[in-house]
C-alpha positions as CSV (number, residue, x, y, z in Angstrom):
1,X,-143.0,-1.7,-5.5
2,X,-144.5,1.6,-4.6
3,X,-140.9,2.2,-2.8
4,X,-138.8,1.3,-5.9
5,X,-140.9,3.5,-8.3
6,X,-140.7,6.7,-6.0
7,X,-136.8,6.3,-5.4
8,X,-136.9,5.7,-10.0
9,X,-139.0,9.2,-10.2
10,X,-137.1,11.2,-7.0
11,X,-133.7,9.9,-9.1
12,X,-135.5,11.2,-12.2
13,X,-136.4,14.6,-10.5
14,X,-133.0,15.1,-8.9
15,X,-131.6,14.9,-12.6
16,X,-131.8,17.5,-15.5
17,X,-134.2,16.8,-18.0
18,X,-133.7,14.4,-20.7
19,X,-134.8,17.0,-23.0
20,X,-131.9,19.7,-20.9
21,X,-129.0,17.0,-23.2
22,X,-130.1,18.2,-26.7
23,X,-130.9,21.9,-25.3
24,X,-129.1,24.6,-27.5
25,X,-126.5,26.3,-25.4
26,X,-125.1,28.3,-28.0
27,X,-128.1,30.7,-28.1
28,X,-129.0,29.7,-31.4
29,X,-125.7,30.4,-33.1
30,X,-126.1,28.8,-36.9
31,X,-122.5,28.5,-36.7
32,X,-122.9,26.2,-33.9
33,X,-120.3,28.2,-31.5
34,X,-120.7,27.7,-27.4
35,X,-118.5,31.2,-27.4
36,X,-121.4,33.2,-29.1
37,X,-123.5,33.9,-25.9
38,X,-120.7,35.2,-24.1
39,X,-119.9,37.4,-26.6
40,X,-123.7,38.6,-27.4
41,X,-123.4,39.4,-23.4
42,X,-119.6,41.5,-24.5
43,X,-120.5,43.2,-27.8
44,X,-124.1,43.3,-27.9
45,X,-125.6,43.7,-24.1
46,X,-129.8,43.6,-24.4
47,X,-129.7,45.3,-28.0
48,X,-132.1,43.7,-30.4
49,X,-130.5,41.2,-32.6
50,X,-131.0,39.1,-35.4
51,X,-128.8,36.7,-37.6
52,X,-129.0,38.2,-40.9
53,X,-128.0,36.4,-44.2
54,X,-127.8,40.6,-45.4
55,X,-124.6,40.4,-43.7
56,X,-121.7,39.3,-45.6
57,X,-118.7,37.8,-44.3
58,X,-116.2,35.7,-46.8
59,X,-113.1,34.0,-46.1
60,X,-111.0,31.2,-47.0
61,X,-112.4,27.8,-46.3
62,X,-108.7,26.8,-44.9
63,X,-106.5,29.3,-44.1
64,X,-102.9,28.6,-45.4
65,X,-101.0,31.5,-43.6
66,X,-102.7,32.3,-40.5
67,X,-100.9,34.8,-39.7
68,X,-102.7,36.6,-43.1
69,X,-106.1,35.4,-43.5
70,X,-108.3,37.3,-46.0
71,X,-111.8,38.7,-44.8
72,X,-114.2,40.6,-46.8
73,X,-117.2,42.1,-44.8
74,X,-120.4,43.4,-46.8
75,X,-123.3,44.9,-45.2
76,X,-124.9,46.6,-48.2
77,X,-128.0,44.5,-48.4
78,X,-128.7,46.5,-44.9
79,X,-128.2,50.0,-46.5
80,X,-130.1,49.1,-49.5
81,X,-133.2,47.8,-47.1
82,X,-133.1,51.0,-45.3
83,X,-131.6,52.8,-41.9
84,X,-128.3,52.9,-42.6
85,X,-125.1,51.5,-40.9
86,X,-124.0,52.9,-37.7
87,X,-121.2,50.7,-37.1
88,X,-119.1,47.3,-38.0
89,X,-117.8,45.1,-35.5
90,X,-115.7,42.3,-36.6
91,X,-114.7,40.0,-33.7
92,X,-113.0,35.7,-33.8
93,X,-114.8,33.9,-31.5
94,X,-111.6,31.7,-30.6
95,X,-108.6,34.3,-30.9
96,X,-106.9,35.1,-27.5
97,X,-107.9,38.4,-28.8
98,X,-111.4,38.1,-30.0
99,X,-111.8,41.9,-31.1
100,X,-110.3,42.7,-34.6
101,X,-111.7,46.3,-36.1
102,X,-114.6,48.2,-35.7
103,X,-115.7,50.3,-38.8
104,X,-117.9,53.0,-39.2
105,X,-118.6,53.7,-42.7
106,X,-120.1,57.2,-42.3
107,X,-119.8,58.5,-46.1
108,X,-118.2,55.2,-47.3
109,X,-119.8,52.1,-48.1
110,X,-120.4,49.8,-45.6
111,X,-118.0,46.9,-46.8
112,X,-114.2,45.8,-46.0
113,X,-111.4,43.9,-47.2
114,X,-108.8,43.3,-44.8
115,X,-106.5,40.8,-43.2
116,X,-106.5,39.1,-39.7
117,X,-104.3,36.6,-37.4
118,X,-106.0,33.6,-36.3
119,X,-105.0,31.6,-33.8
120,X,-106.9,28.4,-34.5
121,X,-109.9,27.2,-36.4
122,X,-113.0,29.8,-35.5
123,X,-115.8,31.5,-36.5
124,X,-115.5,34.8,-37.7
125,X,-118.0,37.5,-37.2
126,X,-119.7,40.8,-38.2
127,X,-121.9,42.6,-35.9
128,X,-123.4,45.1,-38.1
129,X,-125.3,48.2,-36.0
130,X,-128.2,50.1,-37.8
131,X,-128.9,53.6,-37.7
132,X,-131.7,52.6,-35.6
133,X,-129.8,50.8,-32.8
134,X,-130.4,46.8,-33.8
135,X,-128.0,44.5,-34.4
136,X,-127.4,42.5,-37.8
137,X,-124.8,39.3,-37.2
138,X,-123.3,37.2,-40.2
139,X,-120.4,34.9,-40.4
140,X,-118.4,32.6,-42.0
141,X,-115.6,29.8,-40.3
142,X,-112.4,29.6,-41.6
143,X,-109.8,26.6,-40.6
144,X,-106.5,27.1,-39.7
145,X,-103.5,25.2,-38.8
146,X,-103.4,28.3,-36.3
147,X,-100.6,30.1,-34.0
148,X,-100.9,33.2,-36.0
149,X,-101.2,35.3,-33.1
150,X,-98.6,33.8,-31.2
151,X,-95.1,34.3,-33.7
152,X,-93.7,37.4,-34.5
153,X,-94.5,38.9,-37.8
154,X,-91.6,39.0,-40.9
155,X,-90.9,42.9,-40.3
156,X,-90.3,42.3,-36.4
157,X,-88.0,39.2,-36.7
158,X,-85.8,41.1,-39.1
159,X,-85.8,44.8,-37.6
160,X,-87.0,46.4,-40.6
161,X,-90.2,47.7,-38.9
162,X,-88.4,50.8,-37.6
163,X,-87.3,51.7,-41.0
164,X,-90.9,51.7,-42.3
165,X,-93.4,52.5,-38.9
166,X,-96.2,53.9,-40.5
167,X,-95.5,54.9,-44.2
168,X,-98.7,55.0,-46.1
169,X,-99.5,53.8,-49.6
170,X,-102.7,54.8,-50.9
171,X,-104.7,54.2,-54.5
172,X,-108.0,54.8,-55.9
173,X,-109.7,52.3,-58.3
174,X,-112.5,52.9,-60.2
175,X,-114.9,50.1,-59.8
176,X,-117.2,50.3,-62.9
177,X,-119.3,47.2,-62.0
178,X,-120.2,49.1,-58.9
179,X,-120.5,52.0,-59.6
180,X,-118.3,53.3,-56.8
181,X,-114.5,54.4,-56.3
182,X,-112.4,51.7,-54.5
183,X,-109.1,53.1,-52.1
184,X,-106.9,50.2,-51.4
185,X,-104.7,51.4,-48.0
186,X,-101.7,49.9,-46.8
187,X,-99.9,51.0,-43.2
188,X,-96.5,49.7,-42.4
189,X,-96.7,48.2,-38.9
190,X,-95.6,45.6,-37.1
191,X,-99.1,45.1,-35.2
192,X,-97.6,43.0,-32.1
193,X,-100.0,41.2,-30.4
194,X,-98.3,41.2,-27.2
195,X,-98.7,37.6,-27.3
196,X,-94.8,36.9,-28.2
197,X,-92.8,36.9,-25.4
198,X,-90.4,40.0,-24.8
199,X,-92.2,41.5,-27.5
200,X,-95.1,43.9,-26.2
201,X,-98.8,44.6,-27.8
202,X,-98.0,47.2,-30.4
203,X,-100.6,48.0,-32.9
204,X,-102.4,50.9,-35.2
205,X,-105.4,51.9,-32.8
206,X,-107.2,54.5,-35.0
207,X,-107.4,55.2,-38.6
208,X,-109.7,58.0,-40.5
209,X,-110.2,59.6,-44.1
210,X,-110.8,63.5,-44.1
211,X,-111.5,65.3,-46.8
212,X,-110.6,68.7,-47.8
213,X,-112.9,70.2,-45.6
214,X,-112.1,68.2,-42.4
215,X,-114.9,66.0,-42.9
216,X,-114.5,61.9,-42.0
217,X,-115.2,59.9,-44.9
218,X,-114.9,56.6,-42.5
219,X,-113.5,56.2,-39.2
220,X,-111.8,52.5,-38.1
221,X,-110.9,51.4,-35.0
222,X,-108.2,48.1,-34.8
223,X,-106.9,46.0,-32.7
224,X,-104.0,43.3,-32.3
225,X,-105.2,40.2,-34.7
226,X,-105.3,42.7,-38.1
227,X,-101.9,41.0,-39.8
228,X,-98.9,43.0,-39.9
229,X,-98.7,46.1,-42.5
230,X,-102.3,46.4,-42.8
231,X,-103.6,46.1,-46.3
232,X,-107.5,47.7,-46.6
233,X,-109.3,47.9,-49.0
234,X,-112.5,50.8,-48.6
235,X,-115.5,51.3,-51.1
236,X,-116.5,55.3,-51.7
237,X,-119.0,57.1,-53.8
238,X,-118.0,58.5,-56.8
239,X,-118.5,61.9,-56.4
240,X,-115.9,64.2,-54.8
241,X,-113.1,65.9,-56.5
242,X,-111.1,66.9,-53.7
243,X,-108.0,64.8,-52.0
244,X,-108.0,63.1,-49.1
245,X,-105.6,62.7,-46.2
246,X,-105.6,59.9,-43.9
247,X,-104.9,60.3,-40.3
248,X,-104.6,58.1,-37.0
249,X,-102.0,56.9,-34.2
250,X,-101.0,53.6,-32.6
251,X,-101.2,52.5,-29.4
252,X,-97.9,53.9,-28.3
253,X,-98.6,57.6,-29.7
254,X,-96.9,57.1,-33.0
255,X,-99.0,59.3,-35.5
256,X,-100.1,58.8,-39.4
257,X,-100.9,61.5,-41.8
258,X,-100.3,61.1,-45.6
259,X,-102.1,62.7,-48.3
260,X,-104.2,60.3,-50.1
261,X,-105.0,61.7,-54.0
262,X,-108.2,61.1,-55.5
C-alpha cells in the first residue's frame, strides 16, 4: 500500500499541476489572444503597461472586404487625463504582417481613421505610449473571411497604379460637434504586401503634415496591411490659418509632396 501511494504522488509530482491546465497563458489578454505575450515582448519590452478601456479601438464586427477593413483609433480619454501621447502603435495579432501604422500625433489629436488588410479573424490593437513612457493597450476583434493580405489589390491587377503612384487628395472638414478641424487624406498606392507572388512588398513608409513654418503637425509611419490607396482621416485644432503641405516617400524612394489647403 505504502508502495502504490508513493508511485500515485511521484506520478503526481512528475506532472504539471492540476491548477498549470486552467493557468492564463495569454498574459492576461481580455481579448483572450495566446499571440499577445509575444508581442508585449516585440512592441512593448519591460515598459509599464496597462489595458486601458481609455483606449479606443472600433471596427466592424465582420469584416466583408478584408482587403478594406475600417479601424478607428481614439486615445483622447488619455490626453484629457493628462501626459499626453507620445506615440500610436496599431499592430493584428494574426496578420503575416502584424505591424500596420505607428502615429504620433504631436499637434494633432491623438485619434485615426484608416483602413487595413486582414488576413483572417484577429484582434486588433492599439498600443498607445504617454508622454511619460507607459503603455496604454485597447482593442477590438474583427472577423474575416480573410486572405486580404495575400491577393493583389484592384489598381495592381489592372496596371493603373503607375498612372496614379502617389497623387494626393486632401480636405478639411469642420467638425462642430468637436470642436476641431478634420483632414481626410487619400494616397494613391498600390501598398503590396510582398505576399503575392512575383509581386514584391511595395508600400508608403512615411507620411507627415508641415506647416508653413516647417513645423510637423503629425508624423505616421505605415506598413504593408494599410489597404491600397490609403484613405486617413486626421483630427486638428482649430486654430491655424496657414496651409499645409504633406510630405513622405515609399519604401522604394518614390516621394509625396502636395499642398494641402486649410
Amino acid at each position: 500500500m505504502l508502495r502504490r501511494r508513493t508511485l500515485l504522488w511521484g506520478g503526481l509530482l512528475g506532472a504539471p499541476p492540476l491548477w498549470a491546465a486552467a493557468e492564463d497563458r495569454t498574459g492576461g489578454d481580455p481579448l483572450g489572444s495566446m499571440q499577445w505575450p509575444t508581442l508585449r515582448r516585440q512592441y512593448l519590452r519591460d515598459a509599464p503597461m496597462v489595458f486601458s478601456e481609455a483606449v479606443t479601438v472600433r471596427g466592424p464586427a465582420f469584416a466583408d472586404d478584408a482587403m478594406n477593413v475600417p479601424l478607428l483609433v481614439d486615445a483622447r480619454g488619455l490626453a484629457r487625463t493628462g501626459g499626453g501621447v507620445a506615440r500610436i502603435l496599431v499592430v493584428v495579432d494574426r496578420n503575416p504582417v502584424r505591424e500596420v501604422l505607428a502615429f504620433e500625433p504631436l499637434r494633432a489629436l491623438p485619434m485615426l481613421a484608416f483602413r487595413i488588410r486582414m488576413e483572417q479573424a484577429s484582434p486588433v490593437r492599439a498600443m498607445v505610449q504617454t508622454a511619460d513612457g507607459r503603455w496604454h493597450v485597447g482593442g477590438t476583434w474583427v472577423q474575416a473571411a480573410g486572405g486580404g493580405c495575400t491577393v493583389p489589390g484592384a489598381t495592381r491587377a489592372d496596371g493603373s497604379w503607375s498612372r496614379t503612384l502617389n497623387q494626393v487628395q486632401a480636405r478639411f472638414f469642420p467638425n462642430v460637434i468637436e470642436g476641431s478641424r478634420r483632414l481626410r487624406v487619400r494616397v494613391m498606392h498600390p501598398m503590396d504586401t510582398g505576399l503575392v507572388a512575383g509581386i514584391p512588398a511595395f508600400y508608403i513608409e512615411q507620411l507627415q503634415l508641415v506647416d508653413s513654418a516647417g513645423q510637423a503637425w503629425w508624423r505616421l509611419a505605415l506598413h504593408e496591411p494599410v489597404s491600397e490607396n490609403p484613405l486617413l482621416t486626421f483630427e486638428l485644432p482649430p486654430q491655424h490659418a496657414g496651409g499645409f503641405r504633406l510630405t513622405g516617400r515609399d519604401n522604394n524612394g518614390n516621394r509625396i509632396d502636395a499642398e494641402v489647403a486649410a
